[in-house]
N, C-alpha and C positions, 0 to 999 in steps of 0.2 A: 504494500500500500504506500501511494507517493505519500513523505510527512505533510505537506500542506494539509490532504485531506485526513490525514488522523489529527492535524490541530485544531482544524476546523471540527472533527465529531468531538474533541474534549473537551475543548471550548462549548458544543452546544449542552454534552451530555453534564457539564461543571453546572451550567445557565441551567438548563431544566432542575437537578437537585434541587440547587438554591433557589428555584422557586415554586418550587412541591414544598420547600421547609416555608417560604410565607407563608401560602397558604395555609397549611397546618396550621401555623400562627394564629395567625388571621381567623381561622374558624377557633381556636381553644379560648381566644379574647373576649372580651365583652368593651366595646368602643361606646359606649352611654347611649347611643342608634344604629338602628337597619341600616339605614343610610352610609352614616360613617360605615360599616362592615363594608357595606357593598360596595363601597368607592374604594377601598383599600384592594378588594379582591379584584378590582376591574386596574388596579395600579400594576399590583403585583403580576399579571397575566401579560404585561406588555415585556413583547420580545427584548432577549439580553440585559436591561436592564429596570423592567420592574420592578424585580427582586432588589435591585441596589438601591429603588428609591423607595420601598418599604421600609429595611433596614438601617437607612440612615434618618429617615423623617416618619417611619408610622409605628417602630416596634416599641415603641416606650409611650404612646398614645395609649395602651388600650390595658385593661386589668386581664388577669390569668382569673376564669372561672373554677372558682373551689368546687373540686368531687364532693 
């Protein structure tokens, strides 16, 4: 396999993790609205860098729901 294209599959398959882990996030939080949720999970779902702008501006937004 030429390396461009296995940096380019690391690069997306690194991108997809880190933004399966917002989400996760994102649904275990409680953001005080629907709203705010849904706009975070419509943040986090944008290509390559969603994920980078949840984690820097939305993952200290929102409380961890108590089991």
């Amino acid at each position: 396999m030429e390396p461009t294209i296995l940096y380019i599959l690391i690069t997306v398959a690194i991108s997809f993790g880190l933004t399966m882990l917002a989400l996760i996030d994102i649904i275990l939080k409680d953001f005080g609205s629907l709203k705010a949720k849904i706009i975070w999970h419509f943040i986090a779902i944008i290509p390559i860098i969603g994920w980078l702008i949840y984690f820097i501006f939305g993952f200290k937004k929102g409380q961890r729901n108590k089991p």
